[in-house]
MOPAC internal coordinates of N, CA, C and O (Angstrom, degrees):
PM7 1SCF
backbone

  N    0.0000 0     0.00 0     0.00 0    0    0    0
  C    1.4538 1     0.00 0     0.00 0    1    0    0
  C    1.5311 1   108.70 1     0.00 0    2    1    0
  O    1.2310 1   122.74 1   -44.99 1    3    2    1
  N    1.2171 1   112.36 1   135.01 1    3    2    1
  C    1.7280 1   110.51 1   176.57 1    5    3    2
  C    1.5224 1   112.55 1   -74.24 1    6    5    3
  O    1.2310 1   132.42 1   -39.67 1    7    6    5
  N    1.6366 1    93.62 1   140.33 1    7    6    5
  C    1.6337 1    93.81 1  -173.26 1    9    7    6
  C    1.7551 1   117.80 1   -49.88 1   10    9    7
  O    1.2310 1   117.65 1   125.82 1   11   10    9
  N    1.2344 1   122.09 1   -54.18 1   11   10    9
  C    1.6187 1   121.01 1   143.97 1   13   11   10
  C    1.3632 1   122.72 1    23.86 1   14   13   11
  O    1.2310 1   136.05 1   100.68 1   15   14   13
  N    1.4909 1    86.53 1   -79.32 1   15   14   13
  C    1.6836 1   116.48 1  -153.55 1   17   15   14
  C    1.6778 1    96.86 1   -85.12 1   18   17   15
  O    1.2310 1   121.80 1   149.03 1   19   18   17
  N    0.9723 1   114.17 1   -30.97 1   19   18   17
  C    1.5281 1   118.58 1  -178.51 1   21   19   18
  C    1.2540 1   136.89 1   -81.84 1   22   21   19
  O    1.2310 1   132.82 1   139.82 1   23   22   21
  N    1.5960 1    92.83 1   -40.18 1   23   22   21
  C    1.7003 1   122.01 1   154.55 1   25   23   22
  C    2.0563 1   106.12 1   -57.15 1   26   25   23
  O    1.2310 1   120.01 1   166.48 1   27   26   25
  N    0.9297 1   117.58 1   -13.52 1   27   26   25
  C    1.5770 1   119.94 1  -164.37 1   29   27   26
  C    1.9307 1    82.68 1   -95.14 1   30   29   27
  O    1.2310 1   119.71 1   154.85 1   31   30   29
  N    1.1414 1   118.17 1   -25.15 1   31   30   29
  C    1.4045 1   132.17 1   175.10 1   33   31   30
  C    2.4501 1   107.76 1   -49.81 1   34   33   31
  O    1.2310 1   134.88 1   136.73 1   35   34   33
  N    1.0353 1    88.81 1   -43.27 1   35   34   33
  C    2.1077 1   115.38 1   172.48 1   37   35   34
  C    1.3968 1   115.64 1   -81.06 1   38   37   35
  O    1.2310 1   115.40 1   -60.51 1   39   38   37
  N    1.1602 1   126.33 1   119.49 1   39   38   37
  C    1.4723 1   130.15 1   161.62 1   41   39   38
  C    1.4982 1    96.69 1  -115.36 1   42   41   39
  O    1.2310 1   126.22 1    -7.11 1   43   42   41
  N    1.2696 1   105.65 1   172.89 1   43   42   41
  C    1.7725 1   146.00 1   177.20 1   45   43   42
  C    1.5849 1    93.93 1  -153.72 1   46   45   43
  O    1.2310 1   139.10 1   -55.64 1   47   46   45
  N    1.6655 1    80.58 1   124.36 1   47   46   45
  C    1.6581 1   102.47 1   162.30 1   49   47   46
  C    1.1015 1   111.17 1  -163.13 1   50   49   47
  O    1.2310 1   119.81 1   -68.92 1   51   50   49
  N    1.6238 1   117.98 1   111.08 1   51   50   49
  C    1.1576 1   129.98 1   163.21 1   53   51   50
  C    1.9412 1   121.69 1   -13.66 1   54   53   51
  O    1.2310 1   131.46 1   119.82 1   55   54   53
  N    0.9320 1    95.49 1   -60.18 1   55   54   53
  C    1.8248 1   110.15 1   163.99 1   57   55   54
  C    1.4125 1   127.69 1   -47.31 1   58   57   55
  O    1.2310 1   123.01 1   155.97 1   59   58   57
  N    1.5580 1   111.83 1   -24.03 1   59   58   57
  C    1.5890 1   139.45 1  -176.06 1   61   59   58
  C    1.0388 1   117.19 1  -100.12 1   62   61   59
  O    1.2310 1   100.76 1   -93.45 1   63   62   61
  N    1.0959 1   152.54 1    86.55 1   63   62   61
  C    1.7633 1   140.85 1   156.34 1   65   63   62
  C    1.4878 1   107.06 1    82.44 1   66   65   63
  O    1.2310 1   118.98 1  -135.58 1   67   66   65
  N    1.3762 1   119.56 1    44.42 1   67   66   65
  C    1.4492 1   131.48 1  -155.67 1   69   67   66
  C    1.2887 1   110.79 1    23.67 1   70   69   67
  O    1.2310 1   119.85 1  -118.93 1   71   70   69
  N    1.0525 1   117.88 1    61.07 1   71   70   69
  C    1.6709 1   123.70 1   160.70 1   73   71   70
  C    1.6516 1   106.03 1    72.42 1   74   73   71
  O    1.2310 1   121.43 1  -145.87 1   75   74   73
  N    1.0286 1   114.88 1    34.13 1   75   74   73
  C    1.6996 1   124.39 1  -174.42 1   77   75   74
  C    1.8628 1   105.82 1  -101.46 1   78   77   75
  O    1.2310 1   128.26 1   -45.76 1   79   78   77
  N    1.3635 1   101.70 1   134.24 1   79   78   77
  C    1.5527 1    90.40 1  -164.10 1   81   79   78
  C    1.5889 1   102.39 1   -69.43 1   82   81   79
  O    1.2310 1   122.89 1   -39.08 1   83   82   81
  N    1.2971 1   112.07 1   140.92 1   83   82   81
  C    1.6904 1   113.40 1   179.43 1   85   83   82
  C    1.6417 1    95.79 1  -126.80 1   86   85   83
  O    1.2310 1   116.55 1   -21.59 1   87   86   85
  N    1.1883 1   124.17 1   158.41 1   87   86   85
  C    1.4189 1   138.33 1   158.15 1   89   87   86
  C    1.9001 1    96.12 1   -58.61 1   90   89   87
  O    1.2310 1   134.54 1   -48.43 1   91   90   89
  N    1.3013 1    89.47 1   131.57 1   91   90   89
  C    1.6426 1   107.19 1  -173.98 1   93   91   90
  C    1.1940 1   132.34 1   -70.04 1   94   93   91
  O    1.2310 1   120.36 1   -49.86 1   95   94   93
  N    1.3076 1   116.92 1   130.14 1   95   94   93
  C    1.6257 1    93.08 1  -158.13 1   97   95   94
  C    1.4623 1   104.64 1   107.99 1   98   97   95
  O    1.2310 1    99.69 1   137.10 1   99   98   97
  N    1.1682 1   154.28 1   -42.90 1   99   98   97
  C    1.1530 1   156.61 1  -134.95 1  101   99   98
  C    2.2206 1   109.76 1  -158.25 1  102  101   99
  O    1.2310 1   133.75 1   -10.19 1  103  102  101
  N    1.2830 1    91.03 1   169.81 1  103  102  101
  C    1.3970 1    89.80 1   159.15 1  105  103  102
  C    1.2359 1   141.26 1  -132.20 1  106  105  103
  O    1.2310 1   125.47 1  -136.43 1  107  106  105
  N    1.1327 1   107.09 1    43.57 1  107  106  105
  C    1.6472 1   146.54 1  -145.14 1  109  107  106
  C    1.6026 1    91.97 1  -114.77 1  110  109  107
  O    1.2310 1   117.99 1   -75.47 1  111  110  109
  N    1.8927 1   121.43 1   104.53 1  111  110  109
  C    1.2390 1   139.75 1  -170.40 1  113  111  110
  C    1.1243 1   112.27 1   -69.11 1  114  113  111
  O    1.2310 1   115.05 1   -36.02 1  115  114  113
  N    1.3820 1   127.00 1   143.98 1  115  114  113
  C    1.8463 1   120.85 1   175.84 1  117  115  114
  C    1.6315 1   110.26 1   -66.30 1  118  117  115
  O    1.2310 1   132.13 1   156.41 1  119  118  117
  N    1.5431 1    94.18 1   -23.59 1  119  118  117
  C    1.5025 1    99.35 1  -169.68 1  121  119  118
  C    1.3206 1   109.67 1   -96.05 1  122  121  119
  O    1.2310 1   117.39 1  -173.30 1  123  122  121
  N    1.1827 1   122.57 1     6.70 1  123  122  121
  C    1.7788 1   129.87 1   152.56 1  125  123  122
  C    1.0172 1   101.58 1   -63.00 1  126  125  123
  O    1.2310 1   122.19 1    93.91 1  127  126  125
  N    1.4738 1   113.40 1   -86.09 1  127  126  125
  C    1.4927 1   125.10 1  -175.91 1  129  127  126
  C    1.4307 1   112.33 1   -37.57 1  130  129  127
  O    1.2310 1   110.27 1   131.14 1  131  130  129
  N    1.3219 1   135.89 1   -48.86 1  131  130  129
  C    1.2735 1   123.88 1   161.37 1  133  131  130
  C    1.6787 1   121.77 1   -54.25 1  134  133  131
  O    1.2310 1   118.29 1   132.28 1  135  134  133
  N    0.9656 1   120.86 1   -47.72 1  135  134  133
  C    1.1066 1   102.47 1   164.41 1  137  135  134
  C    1.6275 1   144.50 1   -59.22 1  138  137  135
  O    1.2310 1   129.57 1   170.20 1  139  138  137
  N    1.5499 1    99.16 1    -9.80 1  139  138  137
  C    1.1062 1    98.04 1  -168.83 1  141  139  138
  C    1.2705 1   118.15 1   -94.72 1  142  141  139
  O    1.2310 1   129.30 1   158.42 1  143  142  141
  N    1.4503 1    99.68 1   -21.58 1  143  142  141
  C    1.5785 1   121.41 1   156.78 1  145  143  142
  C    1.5990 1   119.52 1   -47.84 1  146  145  143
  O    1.2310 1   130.38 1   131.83 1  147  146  145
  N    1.4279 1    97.59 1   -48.17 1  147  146  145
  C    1.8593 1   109.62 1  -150.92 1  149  147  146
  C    1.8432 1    78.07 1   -71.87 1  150  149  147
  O    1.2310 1   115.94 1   149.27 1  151  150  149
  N    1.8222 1   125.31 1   -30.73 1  151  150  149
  C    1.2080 1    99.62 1   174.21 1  153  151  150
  C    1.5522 1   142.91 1  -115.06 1  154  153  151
  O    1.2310 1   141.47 1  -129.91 1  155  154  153
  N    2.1822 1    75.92 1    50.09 1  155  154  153
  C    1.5882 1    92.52 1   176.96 1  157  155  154
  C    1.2762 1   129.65 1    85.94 1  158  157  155
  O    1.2310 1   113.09 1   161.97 1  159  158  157
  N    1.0808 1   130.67 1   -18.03 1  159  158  157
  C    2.0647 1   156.01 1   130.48 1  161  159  158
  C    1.7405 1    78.49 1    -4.13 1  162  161  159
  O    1.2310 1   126.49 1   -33.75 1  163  162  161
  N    1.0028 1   105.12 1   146.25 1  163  162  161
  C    1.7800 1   113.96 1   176.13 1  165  163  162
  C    1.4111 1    95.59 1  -123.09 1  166  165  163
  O    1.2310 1   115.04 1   -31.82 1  167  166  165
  N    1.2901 1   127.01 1   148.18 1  167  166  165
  C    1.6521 1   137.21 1   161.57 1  169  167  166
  C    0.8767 1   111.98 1   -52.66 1  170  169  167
  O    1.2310 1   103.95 1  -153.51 1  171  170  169
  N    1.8040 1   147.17 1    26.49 1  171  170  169
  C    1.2321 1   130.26 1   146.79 1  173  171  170
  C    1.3201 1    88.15 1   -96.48 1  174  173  171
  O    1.2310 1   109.40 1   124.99 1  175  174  173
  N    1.5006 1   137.48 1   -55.01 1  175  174  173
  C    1.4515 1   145.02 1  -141.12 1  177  175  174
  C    1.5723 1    89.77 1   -65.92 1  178  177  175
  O    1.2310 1   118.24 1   143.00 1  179  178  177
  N    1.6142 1   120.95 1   -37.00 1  179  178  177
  C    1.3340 1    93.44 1  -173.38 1  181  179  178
  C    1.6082 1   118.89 1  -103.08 1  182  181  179
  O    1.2310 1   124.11 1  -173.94 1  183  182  181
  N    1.6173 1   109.72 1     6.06 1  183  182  181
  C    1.4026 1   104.08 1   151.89 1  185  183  182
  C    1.6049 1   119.75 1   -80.75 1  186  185  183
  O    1.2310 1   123.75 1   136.64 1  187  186  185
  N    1.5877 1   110.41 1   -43.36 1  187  186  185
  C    1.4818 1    69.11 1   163.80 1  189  187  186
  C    1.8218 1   139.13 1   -65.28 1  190  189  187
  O    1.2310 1   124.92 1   143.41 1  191  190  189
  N    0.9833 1   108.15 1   -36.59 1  191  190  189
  C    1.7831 1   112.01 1   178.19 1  193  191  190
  C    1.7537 1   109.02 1   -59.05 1  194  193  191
  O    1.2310 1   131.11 1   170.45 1  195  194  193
  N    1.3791 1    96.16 1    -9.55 1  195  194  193
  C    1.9233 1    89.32 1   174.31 1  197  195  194
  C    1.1483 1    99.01 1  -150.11 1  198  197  195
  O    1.2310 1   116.80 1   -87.94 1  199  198  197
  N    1.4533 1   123.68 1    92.06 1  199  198  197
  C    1.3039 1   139.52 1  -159.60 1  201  199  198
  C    1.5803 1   105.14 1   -80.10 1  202  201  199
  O    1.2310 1   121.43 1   160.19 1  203  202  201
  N    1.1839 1   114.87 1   -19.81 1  203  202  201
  C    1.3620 1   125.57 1  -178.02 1  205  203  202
  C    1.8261 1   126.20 1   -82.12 1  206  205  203
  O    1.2310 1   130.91 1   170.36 1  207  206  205
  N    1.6838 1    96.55 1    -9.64 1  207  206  205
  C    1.4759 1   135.60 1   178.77 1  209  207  206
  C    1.5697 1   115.62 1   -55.38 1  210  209  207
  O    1.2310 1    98.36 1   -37.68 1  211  210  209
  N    1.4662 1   156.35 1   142.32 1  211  210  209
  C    1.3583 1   122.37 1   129.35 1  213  211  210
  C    1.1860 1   121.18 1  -131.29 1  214  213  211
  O    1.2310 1   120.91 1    -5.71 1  215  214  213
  N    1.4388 1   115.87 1   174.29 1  215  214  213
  C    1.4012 1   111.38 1  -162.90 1  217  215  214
  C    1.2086 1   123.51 1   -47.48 1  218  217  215
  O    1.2310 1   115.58 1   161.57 1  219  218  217
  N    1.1962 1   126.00 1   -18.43 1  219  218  217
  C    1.6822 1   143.24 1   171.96 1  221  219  218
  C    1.8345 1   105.88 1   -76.26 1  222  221  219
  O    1.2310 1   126.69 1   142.98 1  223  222  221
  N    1.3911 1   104.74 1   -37.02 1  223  222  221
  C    1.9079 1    82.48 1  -179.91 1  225  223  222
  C    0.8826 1    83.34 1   -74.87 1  226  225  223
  O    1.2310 1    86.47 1   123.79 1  227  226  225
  N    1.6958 1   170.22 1   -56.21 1  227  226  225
  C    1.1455 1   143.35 1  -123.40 1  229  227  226
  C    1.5809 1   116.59 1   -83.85 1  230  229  227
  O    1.2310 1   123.68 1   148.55 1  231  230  229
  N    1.6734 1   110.55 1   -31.45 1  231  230  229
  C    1.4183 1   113.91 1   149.27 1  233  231  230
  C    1.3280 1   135.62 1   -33.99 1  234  233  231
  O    1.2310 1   135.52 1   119.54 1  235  234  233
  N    1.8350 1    87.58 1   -60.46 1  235  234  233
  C    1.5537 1    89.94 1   178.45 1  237  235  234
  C    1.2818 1   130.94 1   -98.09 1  238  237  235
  O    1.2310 1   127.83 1  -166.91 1  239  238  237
  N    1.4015 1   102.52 1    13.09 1  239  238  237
  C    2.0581 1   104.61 1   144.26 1  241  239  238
  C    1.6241 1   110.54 1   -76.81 1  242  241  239
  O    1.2310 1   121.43 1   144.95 1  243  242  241
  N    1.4197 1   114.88 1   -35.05 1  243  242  241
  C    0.9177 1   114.49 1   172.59 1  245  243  242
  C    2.0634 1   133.19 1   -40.52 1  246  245  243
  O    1.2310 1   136.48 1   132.65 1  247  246  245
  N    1.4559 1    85.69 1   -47.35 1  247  246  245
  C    1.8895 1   128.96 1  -171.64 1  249  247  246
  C    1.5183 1    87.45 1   -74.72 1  250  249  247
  O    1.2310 1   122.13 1   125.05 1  251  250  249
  N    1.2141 1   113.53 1   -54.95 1  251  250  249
  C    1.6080 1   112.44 1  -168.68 1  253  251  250
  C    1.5526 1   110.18 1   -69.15 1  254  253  251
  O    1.2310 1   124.98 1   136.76 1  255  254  253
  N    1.3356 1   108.04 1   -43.24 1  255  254  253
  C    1.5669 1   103.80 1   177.68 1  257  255  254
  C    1.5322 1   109.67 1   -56.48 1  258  257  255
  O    1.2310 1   110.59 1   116.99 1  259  258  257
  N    1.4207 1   135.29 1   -63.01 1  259  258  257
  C    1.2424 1   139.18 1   158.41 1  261  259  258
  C    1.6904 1   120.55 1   -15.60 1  262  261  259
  O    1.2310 1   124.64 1   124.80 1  263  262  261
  N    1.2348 1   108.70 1   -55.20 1  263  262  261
  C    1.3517 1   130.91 1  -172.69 1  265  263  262
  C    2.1222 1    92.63 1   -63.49 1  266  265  263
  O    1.2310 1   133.07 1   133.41 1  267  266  265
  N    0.8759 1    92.34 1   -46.59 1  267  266  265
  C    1.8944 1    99.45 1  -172.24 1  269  267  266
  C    1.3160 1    80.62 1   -99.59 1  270  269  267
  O    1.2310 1    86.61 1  -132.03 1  271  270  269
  N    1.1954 1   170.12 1    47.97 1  271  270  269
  C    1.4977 1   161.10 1    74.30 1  273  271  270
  C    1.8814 1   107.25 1   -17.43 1  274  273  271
  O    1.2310 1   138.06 1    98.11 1  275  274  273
  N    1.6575 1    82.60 1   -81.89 1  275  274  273
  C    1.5127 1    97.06 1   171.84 1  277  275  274
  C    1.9645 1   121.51 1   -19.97 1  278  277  275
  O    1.2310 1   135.01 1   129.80 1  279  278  277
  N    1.6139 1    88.56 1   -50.20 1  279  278  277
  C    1.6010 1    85.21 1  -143.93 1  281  279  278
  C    1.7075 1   101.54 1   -97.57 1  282  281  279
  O    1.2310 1   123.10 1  -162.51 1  283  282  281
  N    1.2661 1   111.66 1    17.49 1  283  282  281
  C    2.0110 1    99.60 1  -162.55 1  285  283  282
  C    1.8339 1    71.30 1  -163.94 1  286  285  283
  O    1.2310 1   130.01 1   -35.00 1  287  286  285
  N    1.9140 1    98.30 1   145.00 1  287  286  285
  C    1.0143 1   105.51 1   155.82 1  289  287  286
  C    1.5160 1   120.08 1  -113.32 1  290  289  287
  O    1.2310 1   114.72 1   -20.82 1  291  290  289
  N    1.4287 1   127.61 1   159.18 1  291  290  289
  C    1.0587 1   142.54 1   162.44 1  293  291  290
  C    1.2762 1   138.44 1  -101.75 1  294  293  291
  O    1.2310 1   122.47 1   -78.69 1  295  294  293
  N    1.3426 1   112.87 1   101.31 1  295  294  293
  C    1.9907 1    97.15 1  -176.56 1  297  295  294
  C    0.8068 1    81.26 1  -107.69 1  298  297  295
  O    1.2310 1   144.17 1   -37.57 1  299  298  297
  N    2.0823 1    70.63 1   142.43 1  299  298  297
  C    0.9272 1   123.69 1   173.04 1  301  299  298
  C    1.6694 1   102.44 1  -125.10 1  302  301  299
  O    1.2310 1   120.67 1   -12.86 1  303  302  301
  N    1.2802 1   116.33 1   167.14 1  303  302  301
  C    1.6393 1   136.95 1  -166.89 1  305  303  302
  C    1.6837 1   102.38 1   -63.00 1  306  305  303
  O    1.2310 1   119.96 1   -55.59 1  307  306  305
  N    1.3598 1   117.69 1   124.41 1  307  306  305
  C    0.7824 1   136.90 1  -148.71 1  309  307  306
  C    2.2669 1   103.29 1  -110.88 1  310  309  307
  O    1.2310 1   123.92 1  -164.28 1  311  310  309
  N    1.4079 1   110.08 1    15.72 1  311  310  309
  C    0.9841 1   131.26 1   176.21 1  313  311  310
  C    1.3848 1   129.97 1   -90.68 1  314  313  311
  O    1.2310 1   127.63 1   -34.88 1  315  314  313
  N    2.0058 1   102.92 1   145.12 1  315  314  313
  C    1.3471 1    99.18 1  -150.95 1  317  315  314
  C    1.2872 1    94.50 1   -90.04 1  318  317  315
  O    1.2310 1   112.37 1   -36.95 1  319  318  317
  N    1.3628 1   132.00 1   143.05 1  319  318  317
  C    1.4820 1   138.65 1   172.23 1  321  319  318
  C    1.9550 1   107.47 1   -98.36 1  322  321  319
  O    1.2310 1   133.27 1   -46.61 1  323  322  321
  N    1.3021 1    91.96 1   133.39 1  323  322  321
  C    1.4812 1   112.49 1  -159.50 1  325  323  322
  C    1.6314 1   105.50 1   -61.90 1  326  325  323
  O    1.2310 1   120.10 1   180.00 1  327  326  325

């Protein structure tokens, strides 16, 4: 799927989850789903627990996190691991 077309998958609306991007349709945060990943939750675990989910929003939280990769930095710890 083109990032585009997939990203069209995310809304923001002020009216929604105080304007927090959610998979559309729903009110289910990109930054849930990212997180739930970053702690290892596998894309079945979180279709089943959000049955309303599909394998495509999970991309395009994915696409979206990337996309806000690009544009904002984050430090992070700059330490050497042994």
């Amino acid at each position: 799927m083109e990032r585009e077309k997939i990203l069209q998958r995310i809304s923001i609306d002020p009216a929604v989850c105080f304007g927090k991007p959610c998979i559309r349709g729903t009110r289910i945060w990109v930054s849930l789903i990212l997180d739930n990943l970053a702690e290892g939750v596998s894309e079945a675990e979180l279709l089943s627990e959000y049955p309303g989910l599909a394998p495509a929003d999970i991309r395009a939280a994915i696409a979206y996190g990337a996309e806000m990769a690009r544009e904002r930095f984050v430090n992070v710890s700059m330490e050497k691991t042994a």
